[in-house]
PyMOL Python script that loads the backbone (N, CA, C, O; Angstrom):
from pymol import cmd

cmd.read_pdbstr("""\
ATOM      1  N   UNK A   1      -7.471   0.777   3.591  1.00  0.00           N
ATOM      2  CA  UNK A   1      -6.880   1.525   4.690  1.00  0.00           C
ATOM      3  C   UNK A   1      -6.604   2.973   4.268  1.00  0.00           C
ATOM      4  O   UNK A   1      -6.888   3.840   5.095  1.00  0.00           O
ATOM      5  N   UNK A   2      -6.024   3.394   2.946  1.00  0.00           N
ATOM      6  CA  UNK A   2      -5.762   4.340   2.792  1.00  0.00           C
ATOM      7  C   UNK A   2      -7.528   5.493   2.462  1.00  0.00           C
ATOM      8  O   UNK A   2      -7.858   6.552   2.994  1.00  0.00           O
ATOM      9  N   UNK A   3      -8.071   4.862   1.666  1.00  0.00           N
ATOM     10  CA  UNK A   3      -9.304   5.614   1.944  1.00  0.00           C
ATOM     11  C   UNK A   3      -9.990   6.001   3.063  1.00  0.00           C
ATOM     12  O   UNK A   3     -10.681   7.014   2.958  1.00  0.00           O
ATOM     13  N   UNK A   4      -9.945   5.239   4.447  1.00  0.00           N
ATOM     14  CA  UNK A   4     -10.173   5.211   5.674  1.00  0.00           C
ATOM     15  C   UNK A   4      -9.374   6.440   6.514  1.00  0.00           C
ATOM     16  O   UNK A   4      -9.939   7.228   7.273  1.00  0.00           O
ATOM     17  N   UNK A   5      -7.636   6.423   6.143  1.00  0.00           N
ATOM     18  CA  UNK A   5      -7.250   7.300   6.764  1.00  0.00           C
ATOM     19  C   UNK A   5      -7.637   8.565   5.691  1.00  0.00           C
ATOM     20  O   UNK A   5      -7.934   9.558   6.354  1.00  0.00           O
ATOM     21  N   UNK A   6      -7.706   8.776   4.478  1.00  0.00           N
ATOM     22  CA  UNK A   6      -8.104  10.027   3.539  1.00  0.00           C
ATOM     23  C   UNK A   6      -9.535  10.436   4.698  1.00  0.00           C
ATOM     24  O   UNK A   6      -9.339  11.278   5.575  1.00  0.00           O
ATOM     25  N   UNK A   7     -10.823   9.796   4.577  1.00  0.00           N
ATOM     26  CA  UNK A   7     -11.552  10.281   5.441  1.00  0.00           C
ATOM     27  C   UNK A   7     -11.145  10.740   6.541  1.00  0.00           C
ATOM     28  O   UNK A   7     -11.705  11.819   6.736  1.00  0.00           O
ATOM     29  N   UNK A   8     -10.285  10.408   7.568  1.00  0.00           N
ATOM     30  CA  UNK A   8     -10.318  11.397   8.679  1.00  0.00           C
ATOM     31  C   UNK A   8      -9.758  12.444   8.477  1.00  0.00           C
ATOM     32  O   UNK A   8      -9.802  13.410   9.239  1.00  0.00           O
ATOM     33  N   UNK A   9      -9.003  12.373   7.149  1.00  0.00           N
ATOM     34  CA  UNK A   9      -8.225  13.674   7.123  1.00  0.00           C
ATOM     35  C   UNK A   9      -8.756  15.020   6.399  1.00  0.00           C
ATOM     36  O   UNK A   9      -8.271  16.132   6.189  1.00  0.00           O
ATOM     37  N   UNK A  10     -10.094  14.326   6.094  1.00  0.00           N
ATOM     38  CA  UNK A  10     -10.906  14.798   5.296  1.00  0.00           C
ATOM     39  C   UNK A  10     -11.620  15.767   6.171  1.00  0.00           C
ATOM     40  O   UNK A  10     -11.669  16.975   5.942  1.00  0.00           O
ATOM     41  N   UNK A  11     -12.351  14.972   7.519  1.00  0.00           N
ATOM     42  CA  UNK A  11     -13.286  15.611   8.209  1.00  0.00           C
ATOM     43  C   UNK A  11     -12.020  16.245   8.753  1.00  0.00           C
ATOM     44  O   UNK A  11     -12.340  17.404   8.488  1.00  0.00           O
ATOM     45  N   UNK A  12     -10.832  16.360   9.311  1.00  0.00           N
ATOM     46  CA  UNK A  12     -10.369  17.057   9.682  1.00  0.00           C
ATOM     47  C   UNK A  12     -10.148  18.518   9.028  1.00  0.00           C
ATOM     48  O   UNK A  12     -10.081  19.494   9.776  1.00  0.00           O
ATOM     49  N   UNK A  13     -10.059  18.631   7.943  1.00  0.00           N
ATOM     50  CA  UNK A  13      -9.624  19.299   7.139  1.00  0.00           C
ATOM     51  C   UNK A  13     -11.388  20.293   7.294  1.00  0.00           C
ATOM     52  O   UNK A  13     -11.398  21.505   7.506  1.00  0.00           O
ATOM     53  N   UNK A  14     -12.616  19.509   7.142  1.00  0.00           N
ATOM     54  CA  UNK A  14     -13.326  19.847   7.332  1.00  0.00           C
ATOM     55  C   UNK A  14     -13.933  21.163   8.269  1.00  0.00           C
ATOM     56  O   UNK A  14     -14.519  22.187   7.920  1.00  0.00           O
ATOM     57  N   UNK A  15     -13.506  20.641   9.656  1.00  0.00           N
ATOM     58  CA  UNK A  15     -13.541  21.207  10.902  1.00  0.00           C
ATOM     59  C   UNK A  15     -12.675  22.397  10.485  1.00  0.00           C
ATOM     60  O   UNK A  15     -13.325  23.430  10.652  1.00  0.00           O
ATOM     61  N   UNK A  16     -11.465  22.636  10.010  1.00  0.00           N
ATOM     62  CA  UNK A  16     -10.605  23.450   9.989  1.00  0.00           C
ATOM     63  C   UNK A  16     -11.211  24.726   9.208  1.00  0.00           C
ATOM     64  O   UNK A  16     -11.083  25.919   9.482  1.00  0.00           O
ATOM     65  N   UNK A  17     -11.791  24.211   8.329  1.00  0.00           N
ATOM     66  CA  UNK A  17     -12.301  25.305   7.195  1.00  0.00           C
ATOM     67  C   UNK A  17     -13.625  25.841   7.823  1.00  0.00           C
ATOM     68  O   UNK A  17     -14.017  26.995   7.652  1.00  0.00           O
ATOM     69  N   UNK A  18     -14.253  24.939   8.534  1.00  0.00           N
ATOM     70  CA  UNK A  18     -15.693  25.400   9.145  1.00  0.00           C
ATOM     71  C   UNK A  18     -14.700  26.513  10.176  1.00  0.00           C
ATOM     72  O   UNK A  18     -14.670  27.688   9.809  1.00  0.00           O
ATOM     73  N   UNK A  19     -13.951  26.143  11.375  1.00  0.00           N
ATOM     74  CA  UNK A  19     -13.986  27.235  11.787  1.00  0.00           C
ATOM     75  C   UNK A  19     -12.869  28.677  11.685  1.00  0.00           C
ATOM     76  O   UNK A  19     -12.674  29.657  12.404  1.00  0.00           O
ATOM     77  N   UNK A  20     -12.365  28.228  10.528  1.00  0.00           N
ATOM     78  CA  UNK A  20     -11.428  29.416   9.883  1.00  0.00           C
ATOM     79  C   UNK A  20     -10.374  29.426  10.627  1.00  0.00           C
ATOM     80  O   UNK A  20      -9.709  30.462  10.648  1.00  0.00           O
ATOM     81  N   UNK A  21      -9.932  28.206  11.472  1.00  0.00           N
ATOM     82  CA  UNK A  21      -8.167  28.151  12.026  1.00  0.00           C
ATOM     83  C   UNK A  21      -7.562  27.983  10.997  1.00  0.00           C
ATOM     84  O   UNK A  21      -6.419  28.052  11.447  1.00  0.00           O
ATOM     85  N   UNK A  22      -7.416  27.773   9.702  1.00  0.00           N
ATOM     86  CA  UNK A  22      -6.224  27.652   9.025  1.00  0.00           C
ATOM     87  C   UNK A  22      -6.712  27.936   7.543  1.00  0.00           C
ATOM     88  O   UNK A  22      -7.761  27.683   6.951  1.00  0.00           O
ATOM     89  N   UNK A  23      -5.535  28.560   7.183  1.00  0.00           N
ATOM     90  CA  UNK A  23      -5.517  28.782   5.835  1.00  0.00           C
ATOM     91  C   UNK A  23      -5.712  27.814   4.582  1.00  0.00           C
ATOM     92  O   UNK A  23      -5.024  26.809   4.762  1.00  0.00           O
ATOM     93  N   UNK A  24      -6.363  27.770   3.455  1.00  0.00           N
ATOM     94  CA  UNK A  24      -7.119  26.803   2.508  1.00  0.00           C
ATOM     95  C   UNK A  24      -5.480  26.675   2.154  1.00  0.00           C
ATOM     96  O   UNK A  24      -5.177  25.516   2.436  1.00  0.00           O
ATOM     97  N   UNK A  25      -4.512  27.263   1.742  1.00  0.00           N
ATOM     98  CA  UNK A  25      -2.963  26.572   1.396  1.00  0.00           C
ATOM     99  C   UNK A  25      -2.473  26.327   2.065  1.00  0.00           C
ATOM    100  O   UNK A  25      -1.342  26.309   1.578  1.00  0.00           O
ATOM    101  N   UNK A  26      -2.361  25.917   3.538  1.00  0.00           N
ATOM    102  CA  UNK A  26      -1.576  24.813   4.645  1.00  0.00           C
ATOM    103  C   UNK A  26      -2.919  23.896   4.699  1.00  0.00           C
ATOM    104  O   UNK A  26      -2.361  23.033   5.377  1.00  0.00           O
ATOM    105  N   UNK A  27      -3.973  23.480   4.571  1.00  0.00           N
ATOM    106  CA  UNK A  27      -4.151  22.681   4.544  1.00  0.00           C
ATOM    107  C   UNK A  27      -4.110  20.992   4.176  1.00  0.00           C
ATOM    108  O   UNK A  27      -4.620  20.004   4.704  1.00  0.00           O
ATOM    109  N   UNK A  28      -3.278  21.196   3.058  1.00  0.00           N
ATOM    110  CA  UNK A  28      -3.171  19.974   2.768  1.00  0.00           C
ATOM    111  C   UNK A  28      -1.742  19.204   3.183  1.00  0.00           C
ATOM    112  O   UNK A  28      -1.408  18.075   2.824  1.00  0.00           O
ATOM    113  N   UNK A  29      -1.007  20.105   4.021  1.00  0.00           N
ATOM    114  CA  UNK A  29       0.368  19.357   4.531  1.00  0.00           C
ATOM    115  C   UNK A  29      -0.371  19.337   6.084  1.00  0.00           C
ATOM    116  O   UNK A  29      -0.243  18.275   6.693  1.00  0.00           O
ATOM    117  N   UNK A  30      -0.980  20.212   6.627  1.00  0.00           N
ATOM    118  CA  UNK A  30      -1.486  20.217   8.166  1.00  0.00           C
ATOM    119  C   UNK A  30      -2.718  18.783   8.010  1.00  0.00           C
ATOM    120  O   UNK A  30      -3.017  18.155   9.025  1.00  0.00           O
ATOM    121  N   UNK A  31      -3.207  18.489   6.908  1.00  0.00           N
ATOM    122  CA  UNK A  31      -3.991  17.329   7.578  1.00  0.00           C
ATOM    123  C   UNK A  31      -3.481  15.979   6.985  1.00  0.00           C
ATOM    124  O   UNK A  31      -4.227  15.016   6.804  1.00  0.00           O
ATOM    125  N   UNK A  32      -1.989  15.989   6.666  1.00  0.00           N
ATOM    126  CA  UNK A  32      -1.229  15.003   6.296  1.00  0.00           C
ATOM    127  C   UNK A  32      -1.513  14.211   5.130  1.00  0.00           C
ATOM    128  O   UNK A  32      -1.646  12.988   5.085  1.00  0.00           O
ATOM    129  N   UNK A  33      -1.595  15.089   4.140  1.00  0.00           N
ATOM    130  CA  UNK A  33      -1.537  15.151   2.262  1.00  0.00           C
ATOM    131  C   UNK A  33       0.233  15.058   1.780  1.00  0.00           C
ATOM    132  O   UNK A  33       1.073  15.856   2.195  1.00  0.00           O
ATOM    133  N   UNK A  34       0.414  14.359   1.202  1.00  0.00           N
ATOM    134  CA  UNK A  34       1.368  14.821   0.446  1.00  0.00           C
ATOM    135  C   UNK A  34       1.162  15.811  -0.466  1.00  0.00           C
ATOM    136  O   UNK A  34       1.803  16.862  -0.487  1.00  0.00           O
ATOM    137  N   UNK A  35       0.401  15.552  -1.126  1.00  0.00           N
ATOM    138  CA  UNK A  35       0.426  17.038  -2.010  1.00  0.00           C
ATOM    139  C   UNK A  35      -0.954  17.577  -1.764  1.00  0.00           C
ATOM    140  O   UNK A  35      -1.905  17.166  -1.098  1.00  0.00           O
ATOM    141  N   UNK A  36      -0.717  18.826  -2.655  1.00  0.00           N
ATOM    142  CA  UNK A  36      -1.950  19.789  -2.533  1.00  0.00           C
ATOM    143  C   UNK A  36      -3.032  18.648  -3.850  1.00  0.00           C
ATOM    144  O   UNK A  36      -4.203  18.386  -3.576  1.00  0.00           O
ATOM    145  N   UNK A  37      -2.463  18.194  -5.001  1.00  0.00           N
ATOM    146  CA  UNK A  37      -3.260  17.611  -5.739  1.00  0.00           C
ATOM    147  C   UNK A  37      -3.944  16.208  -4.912  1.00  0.00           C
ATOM    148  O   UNK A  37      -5.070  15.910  -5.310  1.00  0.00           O
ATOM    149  N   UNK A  38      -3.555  15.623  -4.172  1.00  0.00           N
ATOM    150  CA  UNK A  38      -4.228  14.577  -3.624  1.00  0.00           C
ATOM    151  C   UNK A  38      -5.300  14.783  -2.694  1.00  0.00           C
ATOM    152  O   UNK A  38      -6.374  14.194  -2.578  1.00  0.00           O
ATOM    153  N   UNK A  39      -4.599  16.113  -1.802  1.00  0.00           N
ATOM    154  CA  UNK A  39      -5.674  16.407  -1.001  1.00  0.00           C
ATOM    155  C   UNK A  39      -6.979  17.451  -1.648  1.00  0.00           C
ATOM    156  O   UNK A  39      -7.997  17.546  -0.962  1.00  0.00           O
ATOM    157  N   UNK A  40      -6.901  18.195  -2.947  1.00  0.00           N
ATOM    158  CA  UNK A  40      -8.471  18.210  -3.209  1.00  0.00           C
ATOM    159  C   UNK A  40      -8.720  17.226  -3.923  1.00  0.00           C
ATOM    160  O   UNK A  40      -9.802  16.805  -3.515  1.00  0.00           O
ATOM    161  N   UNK A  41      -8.293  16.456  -4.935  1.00  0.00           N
ATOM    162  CA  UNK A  41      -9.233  15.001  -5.312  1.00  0.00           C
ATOM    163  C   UNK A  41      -9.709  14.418  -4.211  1.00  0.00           C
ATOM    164  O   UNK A  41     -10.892  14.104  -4.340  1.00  0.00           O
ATOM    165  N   UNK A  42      -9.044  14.044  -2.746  1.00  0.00           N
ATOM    166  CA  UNK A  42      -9.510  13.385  -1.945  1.00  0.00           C
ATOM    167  C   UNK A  42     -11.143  14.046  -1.703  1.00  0.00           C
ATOM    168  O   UNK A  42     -12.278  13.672  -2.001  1.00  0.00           O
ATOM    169  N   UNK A  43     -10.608  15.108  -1.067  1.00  0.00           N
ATOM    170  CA  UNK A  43     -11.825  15.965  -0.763  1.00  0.00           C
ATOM    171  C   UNK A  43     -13.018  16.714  -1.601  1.00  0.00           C
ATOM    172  O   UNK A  43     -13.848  17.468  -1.092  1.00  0.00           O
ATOM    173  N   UNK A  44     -12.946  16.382  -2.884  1.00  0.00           N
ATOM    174  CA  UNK A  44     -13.591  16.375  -4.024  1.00  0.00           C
ATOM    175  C   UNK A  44     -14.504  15.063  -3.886  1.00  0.00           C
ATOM    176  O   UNK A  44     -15.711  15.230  -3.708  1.00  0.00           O
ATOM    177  N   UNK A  45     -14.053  13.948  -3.949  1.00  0.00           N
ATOM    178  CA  UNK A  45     -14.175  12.724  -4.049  1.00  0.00           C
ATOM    179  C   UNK A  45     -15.049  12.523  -2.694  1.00  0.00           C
ATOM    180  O   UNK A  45     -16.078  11.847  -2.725  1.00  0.00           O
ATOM    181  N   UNK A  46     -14.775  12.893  -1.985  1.00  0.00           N
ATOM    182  CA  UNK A  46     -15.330  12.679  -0.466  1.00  0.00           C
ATOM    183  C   UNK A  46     -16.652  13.605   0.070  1.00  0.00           C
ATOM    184  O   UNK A  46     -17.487  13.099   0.821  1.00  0.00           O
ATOM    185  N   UNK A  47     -16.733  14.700  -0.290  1.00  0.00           N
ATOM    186  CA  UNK A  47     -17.359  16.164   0.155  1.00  0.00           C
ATOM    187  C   UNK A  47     -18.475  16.017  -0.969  1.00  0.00           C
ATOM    188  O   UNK A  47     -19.667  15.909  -0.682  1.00  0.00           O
ATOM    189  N   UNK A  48     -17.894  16.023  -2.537  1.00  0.00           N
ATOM    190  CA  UNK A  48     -18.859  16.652  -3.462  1.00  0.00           C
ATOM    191  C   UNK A  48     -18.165  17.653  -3.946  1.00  0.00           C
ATOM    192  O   UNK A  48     -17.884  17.613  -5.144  1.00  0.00           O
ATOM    193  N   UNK A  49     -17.660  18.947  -3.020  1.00  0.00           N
ATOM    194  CA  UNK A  49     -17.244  20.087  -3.759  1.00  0.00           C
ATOM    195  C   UNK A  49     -15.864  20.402  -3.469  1.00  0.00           C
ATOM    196  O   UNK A  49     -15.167  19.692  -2.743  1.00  0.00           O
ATOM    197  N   UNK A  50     -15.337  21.794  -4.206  1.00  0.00           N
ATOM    198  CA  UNK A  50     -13.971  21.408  -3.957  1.00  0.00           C
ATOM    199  C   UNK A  50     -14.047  22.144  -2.049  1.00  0.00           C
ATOM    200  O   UNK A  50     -15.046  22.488  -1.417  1.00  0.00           O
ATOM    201  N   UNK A  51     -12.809  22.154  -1.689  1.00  0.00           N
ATOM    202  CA  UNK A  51     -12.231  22.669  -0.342  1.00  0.00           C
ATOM    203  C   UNK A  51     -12.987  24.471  -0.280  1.00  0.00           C
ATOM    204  O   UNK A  51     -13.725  24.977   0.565  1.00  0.00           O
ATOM    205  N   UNK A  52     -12.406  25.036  -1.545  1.00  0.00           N
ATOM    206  CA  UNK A  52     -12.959  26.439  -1.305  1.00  0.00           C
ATOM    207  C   UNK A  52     -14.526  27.035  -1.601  1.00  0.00           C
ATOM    208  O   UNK A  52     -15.055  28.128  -1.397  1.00  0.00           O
ATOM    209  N   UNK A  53     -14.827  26.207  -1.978  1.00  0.00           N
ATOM    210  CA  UNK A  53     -16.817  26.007  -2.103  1.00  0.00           C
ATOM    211  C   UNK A  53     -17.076  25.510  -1.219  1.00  0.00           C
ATOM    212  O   UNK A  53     -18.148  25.996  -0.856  1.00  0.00           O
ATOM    213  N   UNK A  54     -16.634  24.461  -0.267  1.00  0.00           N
ATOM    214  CA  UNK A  54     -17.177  24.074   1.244  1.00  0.00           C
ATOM    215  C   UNK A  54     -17.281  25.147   2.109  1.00  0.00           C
ATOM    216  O   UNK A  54     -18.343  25.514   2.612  1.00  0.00           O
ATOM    217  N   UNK A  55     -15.674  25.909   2.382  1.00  0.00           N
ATOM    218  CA  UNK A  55     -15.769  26.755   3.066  1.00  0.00           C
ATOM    219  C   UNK A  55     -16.376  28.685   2.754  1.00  0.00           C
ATOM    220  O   UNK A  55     -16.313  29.783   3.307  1.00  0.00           O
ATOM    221  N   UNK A  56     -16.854  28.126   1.673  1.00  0.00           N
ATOM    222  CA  UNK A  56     -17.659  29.482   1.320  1.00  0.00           C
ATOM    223  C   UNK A  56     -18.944  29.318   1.735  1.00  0.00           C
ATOM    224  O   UNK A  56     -19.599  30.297   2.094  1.00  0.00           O
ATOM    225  N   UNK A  57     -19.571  27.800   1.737  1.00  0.00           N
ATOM    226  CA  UNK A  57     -20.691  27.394   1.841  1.00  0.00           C
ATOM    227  C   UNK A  57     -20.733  27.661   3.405  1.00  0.00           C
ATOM    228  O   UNK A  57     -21.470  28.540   3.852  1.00  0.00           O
ATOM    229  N   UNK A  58     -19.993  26.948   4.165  1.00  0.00           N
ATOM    230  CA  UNK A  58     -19.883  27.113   5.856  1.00  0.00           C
ATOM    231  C   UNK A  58     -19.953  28.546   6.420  1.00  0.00           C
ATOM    232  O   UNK A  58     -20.501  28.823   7.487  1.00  0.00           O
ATOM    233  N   UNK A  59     -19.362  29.408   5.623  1.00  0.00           N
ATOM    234  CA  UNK A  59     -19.061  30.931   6.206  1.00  0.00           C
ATOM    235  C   UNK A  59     -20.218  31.650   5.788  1.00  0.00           C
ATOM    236  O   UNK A  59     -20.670  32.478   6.579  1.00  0.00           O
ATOM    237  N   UNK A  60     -20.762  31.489   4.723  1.00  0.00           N
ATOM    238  CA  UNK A  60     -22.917  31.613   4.708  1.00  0.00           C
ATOM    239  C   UNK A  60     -23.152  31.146   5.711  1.00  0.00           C
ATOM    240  O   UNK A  60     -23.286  31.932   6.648  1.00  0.00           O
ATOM    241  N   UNK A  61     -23.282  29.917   5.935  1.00  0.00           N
ATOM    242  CA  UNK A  61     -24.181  29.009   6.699  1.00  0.00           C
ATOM    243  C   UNK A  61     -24.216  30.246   8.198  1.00  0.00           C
ATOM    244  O   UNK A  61     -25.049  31.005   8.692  1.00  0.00           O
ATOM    245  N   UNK A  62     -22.959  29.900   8.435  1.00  0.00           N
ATOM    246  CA  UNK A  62     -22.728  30.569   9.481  1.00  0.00           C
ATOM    247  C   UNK A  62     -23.264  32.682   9.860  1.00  0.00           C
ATOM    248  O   UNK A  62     -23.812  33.120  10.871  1.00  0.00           O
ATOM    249  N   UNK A  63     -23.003  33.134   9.141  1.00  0.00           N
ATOM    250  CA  UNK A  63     -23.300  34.268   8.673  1.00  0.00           C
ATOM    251  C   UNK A  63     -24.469  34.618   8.966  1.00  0.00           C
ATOM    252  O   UNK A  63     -24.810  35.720   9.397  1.00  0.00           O
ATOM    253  N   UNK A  64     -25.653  32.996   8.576  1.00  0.00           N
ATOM    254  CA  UNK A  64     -27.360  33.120   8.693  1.00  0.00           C
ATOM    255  C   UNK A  64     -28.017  33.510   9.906  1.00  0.00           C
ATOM    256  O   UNK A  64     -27.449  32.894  10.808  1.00  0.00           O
ATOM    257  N   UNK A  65     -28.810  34.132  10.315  1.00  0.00           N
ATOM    258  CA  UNK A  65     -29.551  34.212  11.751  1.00  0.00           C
ATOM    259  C   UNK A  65     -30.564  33.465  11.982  1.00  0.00           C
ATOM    260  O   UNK A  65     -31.505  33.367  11.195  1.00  0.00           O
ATOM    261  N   UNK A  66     -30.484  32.857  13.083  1.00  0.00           N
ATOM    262  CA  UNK A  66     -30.894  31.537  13.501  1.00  0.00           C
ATOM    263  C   UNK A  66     -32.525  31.603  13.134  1.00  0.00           C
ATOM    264  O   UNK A  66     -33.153  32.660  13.202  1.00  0.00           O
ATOM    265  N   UNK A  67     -33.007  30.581  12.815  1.00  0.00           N
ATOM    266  CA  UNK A  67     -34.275  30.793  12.325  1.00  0.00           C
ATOM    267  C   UNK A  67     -35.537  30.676  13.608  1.00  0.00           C
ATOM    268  O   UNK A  67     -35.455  29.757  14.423  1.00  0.00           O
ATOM    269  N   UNK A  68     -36.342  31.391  13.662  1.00  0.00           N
ATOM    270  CA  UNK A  68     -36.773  31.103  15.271  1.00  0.00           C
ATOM    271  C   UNK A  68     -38.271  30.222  14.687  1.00  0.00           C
ATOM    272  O   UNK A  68     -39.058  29.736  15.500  1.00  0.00           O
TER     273      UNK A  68
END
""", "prot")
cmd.dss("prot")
cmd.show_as("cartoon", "prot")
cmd.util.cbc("prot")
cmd.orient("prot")
């Protein structure tokens, strides 16, 4: 159960960083972490990379012009 709820809080956390509503240090009390250490192992553990390499990766991604 607890890995189950870590995932949603994961993709939540996800969404957040893709679209730059919230800051990478409220994230881990806004997607209901007790701590900041649980919530990047979670999301380490879950993703591959940490929280601030996702959202560096997303803000490229995004950045790119659409390929025609």
């Amino acid at each position: 159960l607890k890995e189950l709820l870590n995932g949603y809080r994961v993709e939540y956390a996800k969404e957040l960083l893709s679209s730059g509503r919230c800051a990478l240090s409220d994230l881990p009390r806004r997607c209901g972490f007790a701590s900041k250490s649980a919530f990047y192992s979670a999301f380490n553990r879950m993703v591959g990379v940490s929280p601030l390499l996702y959202q560096s990766r997303e803000r490229r991604r995004r950045q790119m012009p659409a390929a025609n």
